[in-house]
N, C-alpha and C positions, 0 to 999 in steps of 0.2 A: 504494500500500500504506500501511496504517495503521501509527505511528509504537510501538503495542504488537504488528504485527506483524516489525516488525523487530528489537522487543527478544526477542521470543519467539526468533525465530532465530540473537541474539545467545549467549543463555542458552543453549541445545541443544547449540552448537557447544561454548563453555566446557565444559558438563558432560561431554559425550564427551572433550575432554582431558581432563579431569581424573579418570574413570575410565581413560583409559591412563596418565595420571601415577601415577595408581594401582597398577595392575595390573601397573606397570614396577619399582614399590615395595614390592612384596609379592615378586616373584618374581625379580628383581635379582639378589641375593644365591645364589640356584640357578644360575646363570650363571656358568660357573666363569670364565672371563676378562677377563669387565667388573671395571676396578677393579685390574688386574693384568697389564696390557699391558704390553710390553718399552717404556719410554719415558715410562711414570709414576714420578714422582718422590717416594720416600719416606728422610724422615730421619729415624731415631731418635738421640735422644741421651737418657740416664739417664729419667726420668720424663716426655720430650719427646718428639713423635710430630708428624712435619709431612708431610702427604700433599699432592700436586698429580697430578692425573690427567691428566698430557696429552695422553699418545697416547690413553687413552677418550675426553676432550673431545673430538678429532679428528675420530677415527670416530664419533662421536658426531652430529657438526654436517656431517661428509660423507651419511648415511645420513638424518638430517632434511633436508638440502639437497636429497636425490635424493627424499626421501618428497613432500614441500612443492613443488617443481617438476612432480613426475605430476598431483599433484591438481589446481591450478594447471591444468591444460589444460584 
């Protein structure tokens, strides 16, 4: 295979994430629980706002783990 055939398949791949990084971005926020898990970490203090999402990053990187593993076969 020729070496603009493999960038072509490089690009295609990119562009399909990044329409679901997209599309994850847009409609996110409709989602009532992402962002709001018992186990994310939020501080306010007077005009300060410190947010760590870690039970989302979790489930987050379990459910990619399990997506990226099927495909993977």
């Amino acid at each position: 295979m020729s070496p603009m055939h493999e960038l072509g398949k490089v690009l295609l791949i990119f562009g399909i994430f990044m329409v679901v990084v997209g599309l994850f971005l847009i409609f996110a926020p409709k989602i009532p629980f992402i962002g709001r898990l018992p186990g994310d970490i939020v501080i306010r203090r007077g005009n300060f706002t410190f947010y760590f999402p870690l039970a989302t990053s979790i489930l987050l990187s379990v459910l990619l783990t399990i997506l990226f593993s099927i495909f993977r076969k």
